[in-house]
C-alpha positions as a Python dict, from the first residue, in 0.01 Angstrom:
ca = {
    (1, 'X'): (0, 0, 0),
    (2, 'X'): (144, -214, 286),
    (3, 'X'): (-187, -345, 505),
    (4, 'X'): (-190, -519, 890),
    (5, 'X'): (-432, -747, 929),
    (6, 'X'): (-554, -884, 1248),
    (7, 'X'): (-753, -1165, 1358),
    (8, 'X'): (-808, -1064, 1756),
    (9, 'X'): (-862, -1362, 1986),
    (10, 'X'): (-823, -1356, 2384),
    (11, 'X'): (-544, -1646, 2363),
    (12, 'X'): (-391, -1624, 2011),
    (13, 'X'): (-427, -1297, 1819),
    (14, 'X'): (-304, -1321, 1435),
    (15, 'X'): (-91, -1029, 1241),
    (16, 'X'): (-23, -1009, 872),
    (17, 'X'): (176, -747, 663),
    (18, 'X'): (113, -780, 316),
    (19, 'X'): (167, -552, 30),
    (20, 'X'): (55, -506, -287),
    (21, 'X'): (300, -479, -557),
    (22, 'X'): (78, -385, -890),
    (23, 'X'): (-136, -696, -926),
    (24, 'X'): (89, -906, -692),
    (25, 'X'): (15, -921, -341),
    (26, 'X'): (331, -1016, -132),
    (27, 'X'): (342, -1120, 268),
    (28, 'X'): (609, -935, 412),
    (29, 'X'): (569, -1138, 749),
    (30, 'X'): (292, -1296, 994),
    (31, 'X'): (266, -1464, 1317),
    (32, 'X'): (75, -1500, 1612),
    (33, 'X'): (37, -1287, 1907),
    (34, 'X'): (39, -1560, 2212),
    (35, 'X'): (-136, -1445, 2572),
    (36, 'X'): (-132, -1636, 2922),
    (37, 'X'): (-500, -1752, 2961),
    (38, 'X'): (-424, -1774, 3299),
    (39, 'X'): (-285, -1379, 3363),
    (40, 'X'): (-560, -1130, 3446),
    (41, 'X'): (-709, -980, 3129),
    (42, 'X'): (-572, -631, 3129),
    (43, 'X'): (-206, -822, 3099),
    (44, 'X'): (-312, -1022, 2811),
    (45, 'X'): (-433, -663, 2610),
    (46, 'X'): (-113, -544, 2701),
    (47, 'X'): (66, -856, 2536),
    (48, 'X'): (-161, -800, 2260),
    (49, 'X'): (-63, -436, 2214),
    (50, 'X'): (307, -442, 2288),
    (51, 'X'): (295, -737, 2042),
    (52, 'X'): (134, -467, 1742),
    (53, 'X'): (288, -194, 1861),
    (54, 'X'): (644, -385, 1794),
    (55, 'X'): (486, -545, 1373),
    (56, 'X'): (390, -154, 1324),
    (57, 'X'): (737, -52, 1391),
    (58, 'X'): (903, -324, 1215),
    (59, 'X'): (679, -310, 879),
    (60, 'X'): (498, 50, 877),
    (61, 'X'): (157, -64, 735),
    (62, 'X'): (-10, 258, 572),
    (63, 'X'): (-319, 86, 688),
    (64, 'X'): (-480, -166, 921),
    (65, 'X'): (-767, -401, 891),
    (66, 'X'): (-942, -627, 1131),
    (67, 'X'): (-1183, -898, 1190),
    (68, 'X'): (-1536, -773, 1330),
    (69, 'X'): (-1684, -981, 1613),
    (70, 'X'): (-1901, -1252, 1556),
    (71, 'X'): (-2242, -1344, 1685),
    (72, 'X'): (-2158, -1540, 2007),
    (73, 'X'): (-2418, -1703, 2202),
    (74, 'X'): (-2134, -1695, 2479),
    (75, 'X'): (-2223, -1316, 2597),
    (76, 'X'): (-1867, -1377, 2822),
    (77, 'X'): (-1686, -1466, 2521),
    (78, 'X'): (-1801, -1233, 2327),
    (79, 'X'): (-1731, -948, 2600),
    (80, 'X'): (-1353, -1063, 2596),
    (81, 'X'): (-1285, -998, 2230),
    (82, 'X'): (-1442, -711, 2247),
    (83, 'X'): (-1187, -626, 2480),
    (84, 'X'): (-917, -748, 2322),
    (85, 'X'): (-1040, -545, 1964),
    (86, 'X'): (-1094, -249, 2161),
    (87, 'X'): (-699, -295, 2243),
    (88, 'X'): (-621, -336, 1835),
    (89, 'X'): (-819, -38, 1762),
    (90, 'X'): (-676, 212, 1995),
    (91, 'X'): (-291, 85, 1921),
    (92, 'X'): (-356, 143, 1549),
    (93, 'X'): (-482, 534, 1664),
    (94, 'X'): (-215, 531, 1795),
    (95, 'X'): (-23, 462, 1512),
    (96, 'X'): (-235, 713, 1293),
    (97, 'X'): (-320, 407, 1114),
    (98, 'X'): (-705, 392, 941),
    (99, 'X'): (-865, 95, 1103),
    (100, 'X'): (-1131, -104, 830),
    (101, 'X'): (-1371, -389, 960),
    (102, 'X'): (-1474, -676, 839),
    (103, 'X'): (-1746, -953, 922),
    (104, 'X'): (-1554, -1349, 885),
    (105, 'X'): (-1806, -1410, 611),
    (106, 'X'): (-1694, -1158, 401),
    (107, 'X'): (-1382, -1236, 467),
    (108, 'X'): (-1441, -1585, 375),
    (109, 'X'): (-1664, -1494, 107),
    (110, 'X'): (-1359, -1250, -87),
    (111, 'X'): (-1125, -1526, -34),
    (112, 'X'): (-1302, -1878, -88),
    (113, 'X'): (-1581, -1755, -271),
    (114, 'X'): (-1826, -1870, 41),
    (115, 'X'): (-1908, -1695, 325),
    (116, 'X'): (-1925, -2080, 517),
    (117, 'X'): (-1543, -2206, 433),
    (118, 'X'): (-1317, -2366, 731),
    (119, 'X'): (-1010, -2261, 784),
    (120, 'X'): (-776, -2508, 586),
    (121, 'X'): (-1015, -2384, 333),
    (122, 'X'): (-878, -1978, 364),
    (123, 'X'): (-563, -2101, 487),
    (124, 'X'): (-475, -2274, 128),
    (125, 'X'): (-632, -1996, -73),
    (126, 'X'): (-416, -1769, 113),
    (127, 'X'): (-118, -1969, 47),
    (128, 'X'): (-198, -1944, -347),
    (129, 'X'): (-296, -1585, -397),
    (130, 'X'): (46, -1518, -182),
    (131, 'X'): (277, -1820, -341),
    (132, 'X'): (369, -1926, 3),
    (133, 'X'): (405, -2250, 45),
    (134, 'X'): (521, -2204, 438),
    (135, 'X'): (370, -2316, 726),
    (136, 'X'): (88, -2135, 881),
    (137, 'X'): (-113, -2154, 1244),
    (138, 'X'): (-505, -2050, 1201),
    (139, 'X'): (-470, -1726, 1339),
    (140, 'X'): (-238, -1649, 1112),
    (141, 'X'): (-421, -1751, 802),
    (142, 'X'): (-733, -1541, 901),
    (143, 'X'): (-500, -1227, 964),
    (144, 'X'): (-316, -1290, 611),
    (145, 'X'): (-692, -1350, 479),
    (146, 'X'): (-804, -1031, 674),
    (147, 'X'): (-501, -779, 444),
    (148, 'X'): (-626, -929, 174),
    (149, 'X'): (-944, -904, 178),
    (150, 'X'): (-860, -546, 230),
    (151, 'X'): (-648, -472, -29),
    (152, 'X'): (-903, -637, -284),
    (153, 'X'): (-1212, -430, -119),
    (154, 'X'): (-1312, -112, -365),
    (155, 'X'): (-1121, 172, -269),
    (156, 'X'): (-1416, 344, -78),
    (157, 'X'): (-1414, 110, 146),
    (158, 'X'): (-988, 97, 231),
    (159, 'X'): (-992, 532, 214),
    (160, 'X'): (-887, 629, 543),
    (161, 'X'): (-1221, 804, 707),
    (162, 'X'): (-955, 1070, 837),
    (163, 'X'): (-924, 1195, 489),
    (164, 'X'): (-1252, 1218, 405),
    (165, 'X'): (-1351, 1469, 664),
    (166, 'X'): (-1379, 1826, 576),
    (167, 'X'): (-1124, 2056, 621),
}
């Protein structure tokens, strides 16, 4: 199973592609997604699609995974990612790709082993479960940490809902 994960943010939006390979999970390549904070908002979703739209093609993930919004006390802030999720979501439909959510503290949680861990903290745990020494922004790190999480979840949880309907 080859899995996207994305970490969505209104600036910087993270991508990972990593598959697992029996017990061994392997990146097959990550970046960051980078937006204009100073072009009009519907520009920056297109960046942000375009930008997934182009990793789909290039690694055909079977599946996609990404971060759920946070509790924000910043109702504006909050409102933008929602935005820019709502842009993840309908380019993986797009793709016929199964979209699975996750809260960060989960996330956190299947990685670290706390819900409460910073980001150097996922971002080195990442880098051992993967044997990737490489360089990696914070986006990035969440997004890798997003797959895997993922790919580690029961397999309820990563069955495409599509498949489950009746027929």
């Amino acid at each position: 199973m080859i899995v996207l994960g994305v970490d969505p943010g209104t600036i910087r939006t993270g991508w990972a592609v990593v598959r697992r390979d029996g017990s061994r999970l392997l990146r097959l390549g990550s970046g960051t997604l980078r937006t204009d904070e100073k072009s009009p908002m519907e520009q920056r979703l297109l960046t942000v699609a375009e930008g997934l739209e182009q990793v789909v093609t290039l690694y055909g993930p079977n599946q996609a995974a990404v971060e759920d919004i946070f509790f924000s006390h910043n109702a504006r802030s909050a409102l933008k990612l929602g935005q820019v999720r709502g842009a993840i979501l309908v380019t993986m439909a797009r793709r016929g790709l199964g979209v699975a959510s996750y809260p960060p503290a989960l996330v956190k949680r299947s990685i670290v082993g706390t819900g409460r861990a910073d980001k150097n903290q996922v971002s080195r745990i990442v880098q051992a479960i993967l044997s990737f020494s490489g360089p990696l922004t914070e986006d990035e790190g969440d997004a890798l940490a997003i797959a895997i999480c993922h790919l580690n979840a029961p397999p309820i949880l990563t069955t495409d809902p599509r498949s489950l309907r009746r027929k």
